[in-house]
PATIMAR-510761 format. One record per residue (C-alpha): x, y, z; residue in one letter. Coordinates in steps of 0.1 Angstrom, whole numbers, plus 5000, padded with zeros to 4 digits. Example, Ala and Ser with C-alpha at 12.3 -4.5 7.8 and 13.67 -1.06 7.14 Angstrom:
2
512349555078A
513749895071S
***
This chain:
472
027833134591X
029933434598X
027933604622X
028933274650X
032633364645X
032933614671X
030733424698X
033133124691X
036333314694X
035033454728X
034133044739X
037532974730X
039333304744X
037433324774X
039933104798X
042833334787X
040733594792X
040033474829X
043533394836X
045133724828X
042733924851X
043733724879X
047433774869X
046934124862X
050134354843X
052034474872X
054434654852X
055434724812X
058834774795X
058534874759X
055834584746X
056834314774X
054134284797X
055334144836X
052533984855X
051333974891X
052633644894X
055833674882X
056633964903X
055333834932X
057433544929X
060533704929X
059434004954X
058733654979X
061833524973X
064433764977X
062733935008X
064533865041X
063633945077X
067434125079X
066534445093X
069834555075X
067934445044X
065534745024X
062234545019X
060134825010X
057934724981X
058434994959X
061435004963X
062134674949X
059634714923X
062035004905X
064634754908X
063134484891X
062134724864X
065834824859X
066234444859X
063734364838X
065234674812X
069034524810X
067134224798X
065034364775X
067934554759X
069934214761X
067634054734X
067134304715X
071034294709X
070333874700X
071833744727X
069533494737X
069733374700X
073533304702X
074932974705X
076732974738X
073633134755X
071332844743X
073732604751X
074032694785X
070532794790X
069432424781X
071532284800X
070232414833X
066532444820X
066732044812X
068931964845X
066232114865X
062932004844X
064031614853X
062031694889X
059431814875X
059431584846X
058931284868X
056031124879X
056931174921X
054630904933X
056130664911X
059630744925X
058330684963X
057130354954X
060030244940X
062230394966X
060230204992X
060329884974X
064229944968X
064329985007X
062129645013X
064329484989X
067329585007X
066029495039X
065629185033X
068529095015X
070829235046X
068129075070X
067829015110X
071629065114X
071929445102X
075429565091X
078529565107X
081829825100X
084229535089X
088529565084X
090429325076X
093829255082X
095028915058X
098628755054X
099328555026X
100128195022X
102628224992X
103027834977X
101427504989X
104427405009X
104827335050X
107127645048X
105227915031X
102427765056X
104327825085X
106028135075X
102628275072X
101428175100X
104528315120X
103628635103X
100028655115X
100528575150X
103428845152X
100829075139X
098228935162X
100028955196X
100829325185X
096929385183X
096429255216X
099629495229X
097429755216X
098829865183X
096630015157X
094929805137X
094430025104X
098330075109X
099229725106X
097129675081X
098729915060X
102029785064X
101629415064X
098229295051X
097929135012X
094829195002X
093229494988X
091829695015X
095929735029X
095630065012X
092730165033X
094130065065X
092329715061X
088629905062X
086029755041X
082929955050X
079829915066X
078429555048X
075729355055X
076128915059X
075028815021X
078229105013X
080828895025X
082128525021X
080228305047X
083128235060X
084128595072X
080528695076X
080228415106X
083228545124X
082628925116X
078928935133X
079828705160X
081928935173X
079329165193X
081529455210X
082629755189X
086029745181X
086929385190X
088829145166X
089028785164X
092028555166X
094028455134X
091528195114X
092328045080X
090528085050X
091527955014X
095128065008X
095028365035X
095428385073X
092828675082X
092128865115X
088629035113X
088229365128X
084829555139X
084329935143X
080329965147X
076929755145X
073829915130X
070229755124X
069529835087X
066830135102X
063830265091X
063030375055X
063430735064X
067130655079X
067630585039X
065230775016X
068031035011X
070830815001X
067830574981X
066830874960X
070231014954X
071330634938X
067430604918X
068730964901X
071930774887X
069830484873X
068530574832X
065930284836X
064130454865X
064230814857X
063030774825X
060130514837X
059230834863X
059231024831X
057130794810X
054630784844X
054031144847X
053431174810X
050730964811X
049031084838X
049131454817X
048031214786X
045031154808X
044731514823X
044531734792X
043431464766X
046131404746X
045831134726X
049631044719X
052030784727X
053930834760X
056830914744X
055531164725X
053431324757X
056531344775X
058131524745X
054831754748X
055031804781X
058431904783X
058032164757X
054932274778X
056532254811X
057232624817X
053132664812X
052132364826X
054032404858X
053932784872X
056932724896X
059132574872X
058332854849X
059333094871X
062732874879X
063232874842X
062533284835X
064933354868X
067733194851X
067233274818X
066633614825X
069533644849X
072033524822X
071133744798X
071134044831X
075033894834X
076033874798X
074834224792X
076134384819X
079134254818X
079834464779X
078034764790X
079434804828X
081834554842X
084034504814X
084234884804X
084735004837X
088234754838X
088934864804X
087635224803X
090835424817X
090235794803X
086835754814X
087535614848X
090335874847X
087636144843X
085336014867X
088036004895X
088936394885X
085636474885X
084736314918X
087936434936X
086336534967X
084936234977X
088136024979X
089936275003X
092036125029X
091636095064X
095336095072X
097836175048X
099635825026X
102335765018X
102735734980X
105735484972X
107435124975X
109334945004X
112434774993X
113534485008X
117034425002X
119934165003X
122434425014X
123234785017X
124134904981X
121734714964X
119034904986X
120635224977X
121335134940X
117635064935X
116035354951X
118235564929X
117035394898X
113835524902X
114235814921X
113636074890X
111235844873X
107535874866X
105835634890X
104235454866X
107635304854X
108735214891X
107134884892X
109534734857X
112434904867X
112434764902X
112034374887X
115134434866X
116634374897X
115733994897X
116333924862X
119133644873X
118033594912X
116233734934X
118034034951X
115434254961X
111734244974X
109534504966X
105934644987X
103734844967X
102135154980X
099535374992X
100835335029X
098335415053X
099935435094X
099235155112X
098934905084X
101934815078X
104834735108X
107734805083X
106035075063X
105135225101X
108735205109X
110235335074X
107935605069X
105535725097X
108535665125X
106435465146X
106735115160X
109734855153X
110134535130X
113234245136X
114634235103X
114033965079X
117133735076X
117433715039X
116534085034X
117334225060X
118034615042X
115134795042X
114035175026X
111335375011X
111035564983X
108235794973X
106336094992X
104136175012X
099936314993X
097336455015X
094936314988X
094636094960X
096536184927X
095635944904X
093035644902X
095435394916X
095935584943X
092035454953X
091935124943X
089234884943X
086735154954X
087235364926X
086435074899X
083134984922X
081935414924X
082935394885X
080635084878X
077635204897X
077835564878X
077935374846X
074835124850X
073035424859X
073835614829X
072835284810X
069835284829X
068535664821X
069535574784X
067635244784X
064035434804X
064535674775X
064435384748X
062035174758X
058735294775X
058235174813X
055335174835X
054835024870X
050934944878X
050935104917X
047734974925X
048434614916X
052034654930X
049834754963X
047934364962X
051234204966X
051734014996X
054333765006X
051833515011X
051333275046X
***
């Protein structure tokens, strides 16, 4: 009986077998194999006809090895096994399975029968924009009657002087839609009291109105803004789908419909509930595309997560290393034009300008910035600009320092002076801003990346990377 073993494991391996040399290893890092397919998908989708853009294979291939690296090294440090990562992982993995999930030809033939449904409820007439402008009739008597009715035919003969409708309506009608200058939406006949309905699609002319007409303790005056026939089922398949998505019954029927048909496809012999427990948990395999929608995010938030600790975060937090990378890379932060290395001081008057440029006058730099808002401690006195000072930025700081230009002084600080000096290049870190953190960042993700190629073992496949194609 032994001897059939091996002829039976290559029966049952042999699909496996076949799949995998059609999706072929493109590339390796440490025991993770990445496939053809996977590759390709992602080479596809983030190519770009920008002739600005580098599309060059290769190129892109090193890339998504470094990618492919900061996630390796991200779960080997557990992160996809902690809580908040799982949690929000799910969250978007099930969000977007629901497509996939449901059974699509069941969802068109519901929306169409939604749409015939509707149709014929809102019938021959179509809809009609409707507002309504109503006055109260406050007690049975002949005064509250007439009162009323005064009221309504003041408003009425205002209408017909040309005043705005949705204005009146806000300031005089009593019903509900006053809020909403009297607008009630687009509705079709069987939406409305008969009543109203009559008047509202007899009147044929966008924008007319009718005369003042009772009905039950209200005098109304019906507005309309727009007739439409109810349209075609595409007109509505949009707006059809977007309310089906909102309703539990329907999704989860599409649901329940898809899971039989893969009941039926691969033999499962299960209830539908439990296929479509199955073929959820199979999804990623069952449905390449999805699976690649799935990996792209997953993969990416672990990319995020670890790159924030070991780039992003230390580069904001990392000053004696940034300090040593700025000494280090002196040269390339050289100024075209010398800066001016200070503050402006906008001040309420004379003295206080001088008293606060002599408070920090023989102080380090550094200790400017809390110095200076002593000044405001019980109201504001002085305004403060914060250097480098490049010419031509600044019309004050053009005026103050560089002796160029003018400014009209502002009225309520109308003193104004520098302090600081004038540095043909940077001195410190701040003196480069953003650009510095950004040169820093890049040199530290590719430190991380020589230490992770020298941790795990990477190959790229060239002769496979040289089948992929970006398809039709």
């Amino acid at each position: 009986m032994r001897k059939f073993v091996p002829i039976l494991l290559s029966t049952l391996l042999a699909p496996a077998v076949w799949a995998q040399d059609a999706d072929p290893v493109i590339m390796t890092v440490g025991k993770n194999e990445i496939r053809k397919s996977e590759f390709e998908y992602f080479y596809r989708k983030n190519y770009t006809d920008d002739p600005g853009q580098k599309n060059d294979l290769n190129t892109y291939a090193d890339l998504y090895l470094n990618f492919k690296l900061k996630v390796q090294a991200a779960i080997d440090e557990g992160i996809d096994r902690q809580e908040s990562f799982i949690s929000e992982f799910k969250g978007y993995r099930d969000m977007q399975a629901e497509e996939y999930l449901c059974d699509s030809v069941f969802l068109e033939e519901t929306a169409r029968q939604t749409f015939r449904l509707s149709a014929e409820e809102v019938g021959p007439d179509g809809i009609v924009e409707v507002y309504i402008l109503s006055v109260r009739i406050t007690d049975p008597t002949q005064a509250a009657f007439d009162a009323a009715e005064h009221r309504i035919d003041s408003i009425y003969r205002l209408l017909r002087e040309g005043a705005d409708f949705r204005d009146l309506a806000a300031m005089h009608s009593d019903d509900g839609a006053a809020r909403n200058g009297g607008y009630a939406g687009w509705v079709s006949r069987g939406q409305l009291p008969k009543e109203i309905a009559d008047v509202a699609f007899s009147l044929k002319d966008d924008g007319s109105f009718c005369p003042p007409f009772r009905y039950e303790n209200y005098f109304v005056i019906v507005k309309v803004g727009g007739h439409q026939d109810f349209g075609r089922y595409e007109d509505h398949r949009s707006s059809i789908y977007e309310w089906m998505r909102k309703q539990e019954r329907i999704m989860k029927d599409a649901k329940l419909s898809q899971a039989r048909k893969m009941s039926e496809k691969y033999g499962w012999n299960l209830s539908d509930e439990e296929a479509l427990a199955r073929e959820d948990s199979l999804l990623e395999t069952l449905v390449p595309e999805f699976g690649n929608i799935s990996r792209e995010y997953h993969d990416g938030l672990l990319m995020f997560e670890i790159s924030s600790r070991e780039v992003w975060e230390k580069a904001g937090e990392d000053s004696i290393g940034l300090l040593k990378f700025f000494r280090e890379n002196r040269k390339r932060y050289r100024f075209d034009e010398p800066r001016y290395k200070g503050v402006l001081i906008f001040a309420k008057s004379g003295e206080l300008l001088s008293q606060a440029k002599e408070a920090v006058r023989d102080l380090p730099y550094s200790e400017w910035e809390n110095v200076l808002a002593a000044f405001n401690d019980e109201e504001a006195r002085i305004r403060v600009m914060k250097g480098p000072f490049e010419k031509g930025r600044n019309r004050y700081s053009d005026k103050e320092i560089f002796g160029t230009g003018s400014y009209e002084p502002l009225d309520s600080w109308p003193f104004i002076g520098a302090v600081g000096h004038m540095m043909d290049a940077p001195e410190e870190p701040s003196d480069v801003g953003g650009q510095l953190v950004n040169d820093y960042q890049d040199y530290l993700e590719e430190q991380w990346i020589k230490l992770l190629k020298k941790r795990y073992r990477t190959r790229i496949d060239r002769k496979v990377l040289k089948t992929v194609t970006l398809g039709e």
